[in-house]
KEZA-656635 format. One record per residue: residue in one letter; y, x, z of N, C-alpha, C, O in turn. Coordinates in steps of 0.1 Angstrom, whole numbers, padded with zeros to 4 digits, always signed. Example, Ala and Ser with C-alpha at 12.3 -4.5 7.8 and 13.67 -1.06 7.14 Angstrom:
A-0057+0132+0078-0045+0123+0078-0033+0132+0078-0033+0142+0085 S-0022+0128+0071-0011+0137+0071+0000+0129+0079+0011+0134+0080 
***
This chain:
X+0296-0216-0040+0288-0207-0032+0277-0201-0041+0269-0208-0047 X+0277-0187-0042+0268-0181-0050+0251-0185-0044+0248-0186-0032 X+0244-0186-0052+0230-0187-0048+0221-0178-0046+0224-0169-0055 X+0210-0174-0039+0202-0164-0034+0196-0160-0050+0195-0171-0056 X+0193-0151-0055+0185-0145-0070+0171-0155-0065+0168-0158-0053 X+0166-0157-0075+0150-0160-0075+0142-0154-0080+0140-0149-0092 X+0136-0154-0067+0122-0141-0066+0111-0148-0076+0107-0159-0071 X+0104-0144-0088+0093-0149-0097+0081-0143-0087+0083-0135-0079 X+0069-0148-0091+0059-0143-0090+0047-0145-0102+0041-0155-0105 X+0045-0133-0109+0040-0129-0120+0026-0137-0120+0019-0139-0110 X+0022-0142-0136+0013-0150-0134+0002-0140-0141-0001-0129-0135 X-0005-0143-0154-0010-0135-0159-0004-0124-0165-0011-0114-0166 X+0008-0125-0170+0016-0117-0181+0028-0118-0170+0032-0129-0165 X+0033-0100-0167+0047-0100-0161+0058-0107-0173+0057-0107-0185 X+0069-0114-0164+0080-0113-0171+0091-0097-0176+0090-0086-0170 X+0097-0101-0184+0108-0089-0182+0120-0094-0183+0123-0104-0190 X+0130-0085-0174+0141-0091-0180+0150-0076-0180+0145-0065-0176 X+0164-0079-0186+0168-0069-0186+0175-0060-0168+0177-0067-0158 X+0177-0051-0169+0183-0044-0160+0196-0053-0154+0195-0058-0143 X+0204-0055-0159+0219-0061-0162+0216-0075-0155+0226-0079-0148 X+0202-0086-0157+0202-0091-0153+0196-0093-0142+0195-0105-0139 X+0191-0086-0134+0185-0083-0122+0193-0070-0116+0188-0059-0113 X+0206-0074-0116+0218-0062-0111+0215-0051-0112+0224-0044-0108 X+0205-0044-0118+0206-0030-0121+0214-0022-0133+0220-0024-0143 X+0210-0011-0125+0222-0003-0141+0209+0006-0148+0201+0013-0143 X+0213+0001-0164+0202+0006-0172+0203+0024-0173+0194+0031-0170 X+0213+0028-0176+0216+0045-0171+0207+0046-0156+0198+0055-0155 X+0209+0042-0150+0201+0047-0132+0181+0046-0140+0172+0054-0142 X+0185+0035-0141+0172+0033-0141+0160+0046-0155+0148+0048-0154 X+0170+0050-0164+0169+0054-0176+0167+0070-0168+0158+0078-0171 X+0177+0071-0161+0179+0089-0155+0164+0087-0144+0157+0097-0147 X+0159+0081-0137+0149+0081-0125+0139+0081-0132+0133+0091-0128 X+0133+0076-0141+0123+0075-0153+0121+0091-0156+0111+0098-0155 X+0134+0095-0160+0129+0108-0163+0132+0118-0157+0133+0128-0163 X+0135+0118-0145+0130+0123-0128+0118+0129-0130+0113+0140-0132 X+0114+0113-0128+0094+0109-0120+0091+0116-0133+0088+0128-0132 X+0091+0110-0145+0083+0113-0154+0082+0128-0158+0074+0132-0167 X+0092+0135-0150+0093+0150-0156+0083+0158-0148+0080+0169-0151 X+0077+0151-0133+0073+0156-0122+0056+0157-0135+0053+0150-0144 X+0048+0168-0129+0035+0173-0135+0024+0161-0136+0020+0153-0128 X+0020+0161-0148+0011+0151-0148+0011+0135-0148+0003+0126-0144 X+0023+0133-0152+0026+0113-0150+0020+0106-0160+0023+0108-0172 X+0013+0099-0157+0008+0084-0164+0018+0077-0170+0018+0077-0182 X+0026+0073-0164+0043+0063-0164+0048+0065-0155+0049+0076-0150 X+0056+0052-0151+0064+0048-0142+0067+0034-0143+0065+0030-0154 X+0072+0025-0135+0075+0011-0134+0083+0007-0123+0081+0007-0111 X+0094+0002-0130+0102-0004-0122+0104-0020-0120+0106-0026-0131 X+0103-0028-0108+0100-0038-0105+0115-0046-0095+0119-0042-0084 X+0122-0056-0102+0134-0062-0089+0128-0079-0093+0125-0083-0104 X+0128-0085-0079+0129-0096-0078+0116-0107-0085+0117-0118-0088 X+0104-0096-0086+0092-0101-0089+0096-0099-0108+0090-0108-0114 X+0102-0092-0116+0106-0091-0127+0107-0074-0128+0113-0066-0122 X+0097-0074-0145+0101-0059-0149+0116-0054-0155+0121-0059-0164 X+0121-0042-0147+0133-0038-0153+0132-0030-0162+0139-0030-0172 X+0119-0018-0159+0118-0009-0170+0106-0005-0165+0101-0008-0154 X+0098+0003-0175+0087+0003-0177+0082+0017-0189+0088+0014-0199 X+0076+0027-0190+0073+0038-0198+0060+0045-0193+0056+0050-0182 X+0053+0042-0204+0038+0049-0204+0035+0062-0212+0040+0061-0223 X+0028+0072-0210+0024+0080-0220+0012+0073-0228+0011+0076-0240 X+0002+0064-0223-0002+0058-0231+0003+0045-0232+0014+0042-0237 X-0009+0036-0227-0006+0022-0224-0005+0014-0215-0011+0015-0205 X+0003+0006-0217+0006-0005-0205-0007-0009-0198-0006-0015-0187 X-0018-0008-0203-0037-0017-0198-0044-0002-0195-0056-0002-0194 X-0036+0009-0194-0042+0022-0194-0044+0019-0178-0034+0014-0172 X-0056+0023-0171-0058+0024-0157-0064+0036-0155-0070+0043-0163 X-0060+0040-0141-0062+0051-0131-0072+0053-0118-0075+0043-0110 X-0076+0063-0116-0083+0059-0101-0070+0063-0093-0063+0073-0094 X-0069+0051-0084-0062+0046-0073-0059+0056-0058-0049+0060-0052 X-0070+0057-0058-0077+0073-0040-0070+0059-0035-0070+0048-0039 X-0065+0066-0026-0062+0058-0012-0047+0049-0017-0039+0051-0008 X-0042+0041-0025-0038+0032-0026-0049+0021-0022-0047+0015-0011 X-0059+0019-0029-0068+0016-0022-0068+0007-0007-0072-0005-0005 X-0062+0013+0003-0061+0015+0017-0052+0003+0019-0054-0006+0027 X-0045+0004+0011-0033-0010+0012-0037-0026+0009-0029-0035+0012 X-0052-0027+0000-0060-0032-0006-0068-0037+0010-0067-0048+0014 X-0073-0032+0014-0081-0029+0027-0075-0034+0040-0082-0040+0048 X-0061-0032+0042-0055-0037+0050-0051-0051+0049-0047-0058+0058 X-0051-0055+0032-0050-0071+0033-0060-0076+0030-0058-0088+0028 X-0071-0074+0029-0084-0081+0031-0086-0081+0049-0093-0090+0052 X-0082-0071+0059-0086-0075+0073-0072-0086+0074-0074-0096+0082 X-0059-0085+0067-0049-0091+0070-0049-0110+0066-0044-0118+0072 X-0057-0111+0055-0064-0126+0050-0074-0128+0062-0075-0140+0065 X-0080-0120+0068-0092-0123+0075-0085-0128+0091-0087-0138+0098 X-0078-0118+0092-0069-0122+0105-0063-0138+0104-0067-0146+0113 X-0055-0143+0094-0048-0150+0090-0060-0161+0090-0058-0172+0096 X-0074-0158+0082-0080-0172+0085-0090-0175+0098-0100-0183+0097 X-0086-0166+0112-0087-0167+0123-0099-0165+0126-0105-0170+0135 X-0105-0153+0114-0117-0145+0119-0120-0135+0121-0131-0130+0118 X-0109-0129+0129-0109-0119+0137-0093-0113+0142-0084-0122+0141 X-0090-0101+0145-0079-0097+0153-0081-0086+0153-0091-0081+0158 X-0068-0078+0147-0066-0065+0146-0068-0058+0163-0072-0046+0166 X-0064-0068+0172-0067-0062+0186-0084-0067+0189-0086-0067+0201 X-0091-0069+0186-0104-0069+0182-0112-0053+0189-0109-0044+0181 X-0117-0049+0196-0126-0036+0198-0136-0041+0186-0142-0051+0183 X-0136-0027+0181-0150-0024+0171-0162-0024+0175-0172-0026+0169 X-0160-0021+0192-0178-0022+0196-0181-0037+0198-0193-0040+0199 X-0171-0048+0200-0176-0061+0204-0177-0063+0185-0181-0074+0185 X-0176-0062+0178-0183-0066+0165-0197-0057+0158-0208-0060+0155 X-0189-0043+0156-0207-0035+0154-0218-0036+0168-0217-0037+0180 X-0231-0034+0159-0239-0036+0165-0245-0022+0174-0250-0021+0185 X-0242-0012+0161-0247+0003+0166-0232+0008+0168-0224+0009+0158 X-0227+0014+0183-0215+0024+0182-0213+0033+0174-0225+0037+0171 X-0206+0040+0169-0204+0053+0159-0196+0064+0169-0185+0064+0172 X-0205+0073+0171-0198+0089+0179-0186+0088+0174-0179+0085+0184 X-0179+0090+0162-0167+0092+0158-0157+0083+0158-0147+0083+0152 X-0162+0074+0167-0150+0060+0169-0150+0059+0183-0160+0056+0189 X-0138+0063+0190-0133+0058+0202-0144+0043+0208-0147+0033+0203 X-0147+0048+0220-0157+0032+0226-0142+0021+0230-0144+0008+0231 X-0130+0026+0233-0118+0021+0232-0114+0010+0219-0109-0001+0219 X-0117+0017+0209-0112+0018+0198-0107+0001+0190-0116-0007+0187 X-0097+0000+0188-0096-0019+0184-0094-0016+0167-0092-0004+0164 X-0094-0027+0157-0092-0028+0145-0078-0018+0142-0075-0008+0136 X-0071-0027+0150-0057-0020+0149-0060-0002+0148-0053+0005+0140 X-0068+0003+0156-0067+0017+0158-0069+0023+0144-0063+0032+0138 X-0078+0016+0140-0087+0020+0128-0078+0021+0116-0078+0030+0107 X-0069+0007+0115-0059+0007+0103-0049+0016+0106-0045+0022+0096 X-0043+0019+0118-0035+0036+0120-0043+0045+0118-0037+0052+0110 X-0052+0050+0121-0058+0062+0119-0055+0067+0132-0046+0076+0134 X-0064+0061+0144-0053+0069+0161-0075+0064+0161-0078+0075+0165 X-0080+0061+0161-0089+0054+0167-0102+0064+0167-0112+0061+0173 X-0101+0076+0163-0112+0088+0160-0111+0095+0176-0120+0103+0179 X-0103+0093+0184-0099+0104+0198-0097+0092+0212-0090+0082+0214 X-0106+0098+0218-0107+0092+0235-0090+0096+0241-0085+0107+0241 X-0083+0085+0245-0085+0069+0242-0078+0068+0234-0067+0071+0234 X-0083+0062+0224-0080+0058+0212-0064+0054+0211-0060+0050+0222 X-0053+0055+0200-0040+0058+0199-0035+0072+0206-0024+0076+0205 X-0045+0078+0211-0039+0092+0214-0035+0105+0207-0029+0115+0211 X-0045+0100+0193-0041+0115+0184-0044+0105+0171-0050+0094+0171 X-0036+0114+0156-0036+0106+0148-0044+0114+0137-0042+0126+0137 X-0051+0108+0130-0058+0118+0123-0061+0112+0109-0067+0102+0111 X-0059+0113+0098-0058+0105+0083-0073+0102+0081-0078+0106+0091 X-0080+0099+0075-0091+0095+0071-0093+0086+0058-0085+0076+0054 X-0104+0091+0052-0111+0083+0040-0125+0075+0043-0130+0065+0038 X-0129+0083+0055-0143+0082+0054-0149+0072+0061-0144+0061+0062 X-0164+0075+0069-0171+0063+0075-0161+0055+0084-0159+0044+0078 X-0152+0055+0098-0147+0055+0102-0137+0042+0093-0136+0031+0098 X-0131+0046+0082-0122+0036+0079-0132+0024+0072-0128+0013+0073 X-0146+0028+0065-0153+0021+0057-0159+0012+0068-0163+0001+0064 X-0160+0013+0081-0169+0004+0094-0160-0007+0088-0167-0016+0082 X-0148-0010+0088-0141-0022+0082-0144-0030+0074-0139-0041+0076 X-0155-0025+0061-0162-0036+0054-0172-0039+0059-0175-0050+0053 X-0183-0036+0067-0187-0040+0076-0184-0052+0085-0190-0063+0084 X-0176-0049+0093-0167-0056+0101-0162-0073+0091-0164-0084+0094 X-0154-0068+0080-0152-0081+0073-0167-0092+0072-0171-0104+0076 X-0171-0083+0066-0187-0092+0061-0193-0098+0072-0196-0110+0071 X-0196-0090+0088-0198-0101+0101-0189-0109+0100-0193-0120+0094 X-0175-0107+0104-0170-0122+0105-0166-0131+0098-0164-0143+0102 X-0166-0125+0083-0165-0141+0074-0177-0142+0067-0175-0148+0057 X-0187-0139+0071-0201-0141+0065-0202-0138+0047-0212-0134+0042 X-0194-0141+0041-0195-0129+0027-0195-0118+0024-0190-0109+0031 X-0199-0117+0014-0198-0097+0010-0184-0097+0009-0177-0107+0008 X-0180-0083+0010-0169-0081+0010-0164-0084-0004-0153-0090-0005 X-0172-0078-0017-0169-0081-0026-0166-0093-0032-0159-0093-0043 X-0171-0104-0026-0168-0119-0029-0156-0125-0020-0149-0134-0021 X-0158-0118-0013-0143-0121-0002-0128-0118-0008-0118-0125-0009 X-0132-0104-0014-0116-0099-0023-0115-0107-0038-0104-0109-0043 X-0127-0111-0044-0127-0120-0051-0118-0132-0048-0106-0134-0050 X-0128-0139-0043-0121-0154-0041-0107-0151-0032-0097-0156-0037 X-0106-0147-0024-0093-0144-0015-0076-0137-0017-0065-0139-0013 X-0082-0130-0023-0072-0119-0031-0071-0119-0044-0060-0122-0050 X-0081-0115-0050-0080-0114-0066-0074-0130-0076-0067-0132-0086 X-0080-0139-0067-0078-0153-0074-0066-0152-0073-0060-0153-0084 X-0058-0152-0061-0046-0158-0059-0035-0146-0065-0026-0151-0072 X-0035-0134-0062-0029-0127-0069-0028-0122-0082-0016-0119-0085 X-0037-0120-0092-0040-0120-0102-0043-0106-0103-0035-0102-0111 X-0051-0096-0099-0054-0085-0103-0066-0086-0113-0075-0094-0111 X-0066-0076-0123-0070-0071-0133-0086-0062-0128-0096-0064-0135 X-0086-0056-0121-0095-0045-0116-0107-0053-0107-0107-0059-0096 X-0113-0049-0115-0130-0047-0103-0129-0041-0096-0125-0029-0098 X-0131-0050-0081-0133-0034-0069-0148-0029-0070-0155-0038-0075 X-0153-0019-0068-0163-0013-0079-0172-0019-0066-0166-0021-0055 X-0187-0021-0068-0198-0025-0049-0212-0022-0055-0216-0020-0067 X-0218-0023-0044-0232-0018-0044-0241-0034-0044-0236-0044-0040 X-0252-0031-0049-0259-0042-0054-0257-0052-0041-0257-0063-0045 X-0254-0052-0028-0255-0059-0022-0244-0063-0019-0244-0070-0009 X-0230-0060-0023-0219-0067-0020-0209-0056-0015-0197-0056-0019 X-0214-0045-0007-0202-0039+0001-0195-0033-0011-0198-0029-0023 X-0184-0032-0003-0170-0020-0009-0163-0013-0003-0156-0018+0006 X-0163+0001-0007-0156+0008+0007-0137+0006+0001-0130+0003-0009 X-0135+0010+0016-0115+0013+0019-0114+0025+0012-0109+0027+0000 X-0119+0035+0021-0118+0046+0019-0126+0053+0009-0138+0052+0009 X-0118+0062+0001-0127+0073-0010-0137+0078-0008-0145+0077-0016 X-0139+0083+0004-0150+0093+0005-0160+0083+0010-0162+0078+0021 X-0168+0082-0001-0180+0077+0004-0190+0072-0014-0184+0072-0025 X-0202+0069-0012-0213+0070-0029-0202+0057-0036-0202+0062-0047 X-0195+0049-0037-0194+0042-0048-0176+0048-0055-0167+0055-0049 X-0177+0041-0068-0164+0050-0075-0152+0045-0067-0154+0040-0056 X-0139+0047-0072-0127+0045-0069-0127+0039-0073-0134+0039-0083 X-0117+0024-0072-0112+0016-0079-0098+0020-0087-0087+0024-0083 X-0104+0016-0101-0091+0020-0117-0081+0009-0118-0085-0002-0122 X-0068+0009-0115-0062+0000-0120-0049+0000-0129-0049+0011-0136 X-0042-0005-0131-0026-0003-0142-0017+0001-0125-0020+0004-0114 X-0003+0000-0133+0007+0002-0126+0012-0012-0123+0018-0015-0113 X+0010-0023-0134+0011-0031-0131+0003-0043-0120+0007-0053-0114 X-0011-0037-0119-0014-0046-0110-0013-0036-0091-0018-0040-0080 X-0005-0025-0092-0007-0021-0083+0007-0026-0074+0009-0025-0062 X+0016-0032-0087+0030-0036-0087+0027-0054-0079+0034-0061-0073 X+0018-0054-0081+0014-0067-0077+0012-0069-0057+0017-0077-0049 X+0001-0055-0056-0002-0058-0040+0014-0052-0035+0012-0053-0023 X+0024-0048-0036+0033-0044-0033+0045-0055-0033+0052-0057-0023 X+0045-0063-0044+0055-0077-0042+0046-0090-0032+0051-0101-0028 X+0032-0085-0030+0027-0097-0023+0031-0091-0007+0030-0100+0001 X+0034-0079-0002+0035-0076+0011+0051-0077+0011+0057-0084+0019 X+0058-0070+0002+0076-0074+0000+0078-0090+0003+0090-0093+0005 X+0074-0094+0002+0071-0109+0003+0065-0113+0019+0067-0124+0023 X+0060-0107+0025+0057-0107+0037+0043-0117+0037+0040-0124+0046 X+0033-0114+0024+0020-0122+0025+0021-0132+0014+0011-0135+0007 X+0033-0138+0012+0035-0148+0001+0030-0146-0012+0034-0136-0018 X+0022-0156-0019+0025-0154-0034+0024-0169-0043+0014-0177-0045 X+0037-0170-0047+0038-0187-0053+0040-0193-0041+0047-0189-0032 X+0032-0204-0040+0031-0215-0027+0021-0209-0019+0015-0218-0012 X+0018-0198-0018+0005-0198-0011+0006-0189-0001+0009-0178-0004 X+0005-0191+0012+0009-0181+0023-0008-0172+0023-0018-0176+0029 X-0008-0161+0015-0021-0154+0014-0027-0145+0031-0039-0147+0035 X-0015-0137+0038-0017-0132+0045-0002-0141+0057+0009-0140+0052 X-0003-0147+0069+0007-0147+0078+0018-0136+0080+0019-0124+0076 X+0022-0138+0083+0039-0132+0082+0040-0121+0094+0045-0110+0094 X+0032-0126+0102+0031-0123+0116+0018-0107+0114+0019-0096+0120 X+0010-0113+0106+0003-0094+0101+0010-0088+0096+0011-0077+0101 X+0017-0090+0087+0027-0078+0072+0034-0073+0086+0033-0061+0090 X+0042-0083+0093+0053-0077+0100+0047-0066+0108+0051-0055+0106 X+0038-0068+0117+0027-0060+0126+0026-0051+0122+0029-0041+0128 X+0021-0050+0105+0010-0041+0092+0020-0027+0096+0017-0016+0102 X+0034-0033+0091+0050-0021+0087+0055-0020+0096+0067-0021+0094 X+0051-0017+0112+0056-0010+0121+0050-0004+0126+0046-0012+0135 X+0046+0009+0130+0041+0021+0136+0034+0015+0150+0041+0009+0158 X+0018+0017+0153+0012+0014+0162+0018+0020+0178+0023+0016+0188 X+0013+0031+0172+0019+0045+0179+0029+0049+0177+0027+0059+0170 X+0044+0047+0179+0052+0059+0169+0054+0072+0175+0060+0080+0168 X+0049+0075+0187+0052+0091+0190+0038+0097+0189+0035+0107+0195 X+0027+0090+0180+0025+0097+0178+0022+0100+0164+0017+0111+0160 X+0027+0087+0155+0031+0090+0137+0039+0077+0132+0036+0068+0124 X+0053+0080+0140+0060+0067+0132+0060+0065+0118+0067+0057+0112 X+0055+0069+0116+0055+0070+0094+0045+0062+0089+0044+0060+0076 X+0035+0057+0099+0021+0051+0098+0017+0041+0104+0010+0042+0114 X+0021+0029+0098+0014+0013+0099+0000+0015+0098-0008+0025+0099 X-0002-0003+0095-0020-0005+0095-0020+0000+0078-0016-0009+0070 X-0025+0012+0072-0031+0018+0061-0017+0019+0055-0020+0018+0043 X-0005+0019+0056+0007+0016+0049+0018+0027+0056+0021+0029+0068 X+0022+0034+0045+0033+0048+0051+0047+0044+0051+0051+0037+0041 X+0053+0046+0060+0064+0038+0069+0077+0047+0068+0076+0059+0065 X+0088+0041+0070+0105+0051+0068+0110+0045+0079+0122+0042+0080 X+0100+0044+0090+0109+0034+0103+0115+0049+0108+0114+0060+0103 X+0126+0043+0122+0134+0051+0127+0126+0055+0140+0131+0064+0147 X+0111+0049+0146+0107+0049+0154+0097+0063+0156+0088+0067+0149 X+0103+0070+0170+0093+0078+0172+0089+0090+0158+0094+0089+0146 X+0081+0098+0162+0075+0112+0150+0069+0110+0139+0063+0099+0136 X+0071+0119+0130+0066+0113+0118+0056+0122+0114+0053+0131+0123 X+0050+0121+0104+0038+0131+0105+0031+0127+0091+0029+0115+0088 X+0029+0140+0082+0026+0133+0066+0009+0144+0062+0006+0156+0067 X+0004+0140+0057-0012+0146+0057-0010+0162+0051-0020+0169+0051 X+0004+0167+0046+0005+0180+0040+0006+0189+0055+0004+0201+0054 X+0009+0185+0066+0013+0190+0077+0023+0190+0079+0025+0198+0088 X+0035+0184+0074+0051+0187+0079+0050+0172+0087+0043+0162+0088 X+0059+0176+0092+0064+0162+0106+0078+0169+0109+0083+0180+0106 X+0083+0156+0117+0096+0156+0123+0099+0144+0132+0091+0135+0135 X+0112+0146+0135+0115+0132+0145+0122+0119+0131+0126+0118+0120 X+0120+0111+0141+0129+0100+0133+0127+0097+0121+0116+0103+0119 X+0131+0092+0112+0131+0087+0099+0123+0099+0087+0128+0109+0083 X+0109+0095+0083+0107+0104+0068+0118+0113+0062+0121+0124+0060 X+0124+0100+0060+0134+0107+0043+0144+0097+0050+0144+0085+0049 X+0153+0104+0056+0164+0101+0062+0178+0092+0053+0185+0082+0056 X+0176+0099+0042+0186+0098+0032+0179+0078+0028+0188+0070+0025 X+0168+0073+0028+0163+0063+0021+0166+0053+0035+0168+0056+0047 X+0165+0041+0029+0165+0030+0036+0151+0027+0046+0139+0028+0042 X+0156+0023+0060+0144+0024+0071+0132+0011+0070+0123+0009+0078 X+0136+0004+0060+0124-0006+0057+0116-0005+0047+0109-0015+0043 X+0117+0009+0040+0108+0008+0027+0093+0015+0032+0093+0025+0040 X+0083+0008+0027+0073+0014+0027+0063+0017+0014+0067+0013+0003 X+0053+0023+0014+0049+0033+0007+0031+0030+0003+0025+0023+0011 X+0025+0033-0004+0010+0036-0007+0010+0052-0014+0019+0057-0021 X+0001+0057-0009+0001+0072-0015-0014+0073-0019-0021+0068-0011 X-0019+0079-0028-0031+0083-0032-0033+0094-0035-0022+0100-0035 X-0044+0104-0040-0047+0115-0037-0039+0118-0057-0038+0111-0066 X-0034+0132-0056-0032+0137-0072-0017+0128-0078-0016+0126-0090 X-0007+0123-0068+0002+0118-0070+0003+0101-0076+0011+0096-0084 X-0008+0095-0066-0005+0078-0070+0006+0075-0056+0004+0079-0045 X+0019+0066-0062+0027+0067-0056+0032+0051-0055+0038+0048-0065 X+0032+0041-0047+0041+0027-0045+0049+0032-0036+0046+0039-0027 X+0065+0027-0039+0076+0027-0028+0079+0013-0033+0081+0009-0044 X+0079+0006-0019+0090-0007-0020+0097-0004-0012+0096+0004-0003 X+0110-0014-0014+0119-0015-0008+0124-0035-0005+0129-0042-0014 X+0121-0042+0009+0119-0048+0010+0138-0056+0006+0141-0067+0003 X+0144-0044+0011+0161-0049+0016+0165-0057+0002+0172-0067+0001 X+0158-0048-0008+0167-0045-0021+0156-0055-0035+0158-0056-0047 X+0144-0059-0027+0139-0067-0037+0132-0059-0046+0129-0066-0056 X+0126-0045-0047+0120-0033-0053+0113-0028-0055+0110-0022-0044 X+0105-0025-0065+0091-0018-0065+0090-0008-0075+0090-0009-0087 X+0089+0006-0065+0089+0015-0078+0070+0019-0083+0063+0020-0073 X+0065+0021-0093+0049+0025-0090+0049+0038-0101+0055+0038-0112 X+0042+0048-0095+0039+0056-0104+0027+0061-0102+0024+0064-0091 X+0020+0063-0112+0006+0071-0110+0000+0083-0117+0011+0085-0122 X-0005+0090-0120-0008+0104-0128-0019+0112-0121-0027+0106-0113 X-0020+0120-0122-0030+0133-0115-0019+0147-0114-0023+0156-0121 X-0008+0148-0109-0004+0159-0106-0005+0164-0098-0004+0155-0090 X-0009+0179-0088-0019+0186-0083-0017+0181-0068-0005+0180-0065 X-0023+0180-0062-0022+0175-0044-0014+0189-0041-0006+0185-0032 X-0011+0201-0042+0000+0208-0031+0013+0210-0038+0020+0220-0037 X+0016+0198-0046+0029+0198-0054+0032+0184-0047+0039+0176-0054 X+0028+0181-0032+0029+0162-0028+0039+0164-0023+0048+0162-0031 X+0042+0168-0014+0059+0170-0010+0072+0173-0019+0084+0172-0017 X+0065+0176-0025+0079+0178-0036+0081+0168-0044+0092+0163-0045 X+0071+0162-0049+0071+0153-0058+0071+0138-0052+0071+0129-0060 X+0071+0134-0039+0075+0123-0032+0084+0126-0028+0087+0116-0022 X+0092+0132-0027+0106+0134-0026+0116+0131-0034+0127+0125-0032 X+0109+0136-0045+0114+0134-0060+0119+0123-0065+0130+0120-0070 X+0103+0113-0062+0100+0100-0063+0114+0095-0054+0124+0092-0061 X+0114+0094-0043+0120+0088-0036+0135+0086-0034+0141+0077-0029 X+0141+0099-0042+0156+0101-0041+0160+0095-0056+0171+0093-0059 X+0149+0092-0064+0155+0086-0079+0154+0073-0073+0163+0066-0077 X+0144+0065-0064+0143+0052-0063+0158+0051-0054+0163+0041-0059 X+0165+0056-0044+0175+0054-0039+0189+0059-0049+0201+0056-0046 X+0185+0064-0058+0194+0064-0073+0198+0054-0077+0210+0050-0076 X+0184+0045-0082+0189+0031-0088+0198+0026-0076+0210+0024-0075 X+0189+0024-0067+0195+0011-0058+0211+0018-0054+0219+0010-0048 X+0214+0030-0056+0228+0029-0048+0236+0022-0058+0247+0017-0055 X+0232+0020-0073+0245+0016-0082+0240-0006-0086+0246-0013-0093 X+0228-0009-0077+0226-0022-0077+0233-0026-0066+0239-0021-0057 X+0231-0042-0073+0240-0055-0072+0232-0066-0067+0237-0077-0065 
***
C-alpha cells in the first residue's frame, strides 16, 4: 500500500527538494515562473508542495523583503483565530459587548465575524459588503489586547511568530498596538516570499504547525467559507475564497455568480495586497504559490488571472 507523501514543516531554513520529487513537472513549473514573472513589476515567485521548495526565482534576493498591504489581513485573522482557539473570545462575539466607546461606522449589530468579512460597516450588519483597511478592521487589535490582556505586539510574538518561525517585525507603536489594516500612522509590515509561504502552509494545514495545533481546525474551517455568500462568496474571515457558494465580488468591481475563476479548484484560497502581493493555496493539491512585486493596482485583474491559470498549469501535470 502506497503511503500518504509527508508534509515537512520548515524550521529555520526551508528545505528543497526537487520537482520530480514532490510529483511535479519541472517544464510546468519552469513555463508558470515565467508567466508570473513576465507580469509588470515582479519581485519573484515561489513555489511551495508538501511544506517543501519546488522552485524558487528572485530578481534579487531570497532575504529581499516587501511591503505586504493587506496580506497583512491574513496575519490578523490568525491572531483573532489563536485568540478564539485559546477561549478568549468568539468570532460570534458583538463588538459593542467588548469596546467600550461604540464606533458610528460599525453596525451596533455588528459580531467579530462581521468585521473579518467586511459585511459589519451597514445596519444590519452582513447586509452589504464593503472592503476595508481602515479603523473598522484595526478595532480588532484593540479587541485582542482586552481579551488576552497583552499588547498585541507581544501576543504575535510569543503566539505566532515563535511557533511559526517568521522573520518580520510586525512594525507597533511605543505602547504595543499593531494595526490589520494599511490605512492607518504605523508602516506596513516587510516580509520575504518565503515567510509569507509560511502563514499559507500553516492555514493549508488547517492551523497546524509540527505538533502544535496553533489555531483549532474548527476556525480555518469557519475562516474559508463565505459568511455571507450572496452577498460575497469570494470572502472569508480576511481570506479570498474560490467557493461555489453564492456571488462573488472582487475590490476592482467585477462580480459574478458562482465560482471566481471557475476554471481553478473550489478550495483554494488567496491573500491579495495592494500593487500585486499575491498567495494562492491550494489545499487539495498540497500548494503554495507566493508572489510579490509592485505592479500597478489597475493591471489586478489581469494579472490574478495570470497568476492563477499558471498555478492550475503546474497542478494539471502533478502527481
Amino acid at each position: 500500500m502506497n503511503q500518504p507523501p509527508t508534509m515537512h514543516y520548515p524550521a529555520a531554513d526551508w528545505s528543497v527538494a526537487s520537482p520530480d520529487a514532490l510529483g511535479l513537472s519541472a517544464d510546468a513549473l519552469e513555463a508558470a515562473a515565467e508567466s508570473i514573472l513576465g507580469i509588470d513589476e515582479r519581485h519573484g515567485v515561489l513555489f511551495v508542495r508538501r511544506g517543501q521548495i519546488a522552485y524558487e526565482q528572485y530578481r534579487g534576493s531570497v532575504d529581499d523583503t516587501t511591503r505586504i498591504f493587506s496580506i497583512t489581513k491574513g496575519l490578523g485573522a490568525t491572531l483573532l483565530g489563536i485568540a478564539q482557539t485559546k477561549g478568549l473570545l468568539h468570532v460570534d462575539d458583538r463588538i459593542s459587548d467588548w469596546l467600550p466607546v461604540h464606533h458610528p461606522d460599525i453596525a451596533p449589530d455588528a459580531t467579530i465575524g462581521h468585521v473579518l468579512n467586511m459585511t459589519a460597516g451597514t445596519e444590519p450588519a452582513g447586509s452589504e459588503w464593503r472592503y476595508n483597511s481602515n479603523f473598522i478592521l484595526n478595532s480588532l487589535t484593540g479587541l485582542l489586547w482586552l481579551a488576552s490582556g497583552q499588547t498585541p505586539v507581544s501576543f504575535y510574538e510569543e503566539h505566532l511568530r515563535a511557533p511559526v518561525g517568521f522573520s518580520f517585525d510586525w512594525p507597533s507603536n511605543e505602547r504595543g498596538w499593531i494595526q490589520i489594516g494599511s490605512q492607518g500612522p504605523l508602516p506596513v509590515i516587510e516580509a520575504t516570499h518565503r515567510d509569507i509561504a509560511r502563514l499559507g502552509h500553516l492555514w493549508m494545514n488547517r492551523g497546524r504547525w509540527g505538533d502544535e495545533q496553533v489555531m483549532s481546525t474548527e476556525f480555518v474551517d469557519a475562516a474559508l467559507r463565505p459568511l455571507v455568500p450572496d452577498v460575497n462568496g469570494a470572502y472569508g474571515h480576511l481570506w479570498w475564497l474560490n467557493t461555489d457558494a453564492g456571488n462573488w465580488r472582487a475590490t476592482s468591481g467585477n462580480s459574478g455568480s458562482g465560482r471566481w475563476f471557475p476554471f481553478a479548484e473550489a478550495d483554494m484560497f488567496m491573500a491579495l495586497g495592494a500593487r500585486g502581493k499575491v498567495m494562492i493555496v491550494c489545499p487539495s493539491a498540497d500548494f503554495i504559490m507566493v508572489s510579490l512585486g509592485d505592479t500597478p493596482q489597475e493591471q489586478s485583474g489581469n494579472y490574478l488571472e495570470t497568476m492563477m491559470r499558471a498555478v492550475c498549469d503546474v497542478l494539471e501535470d502533478a502527481n
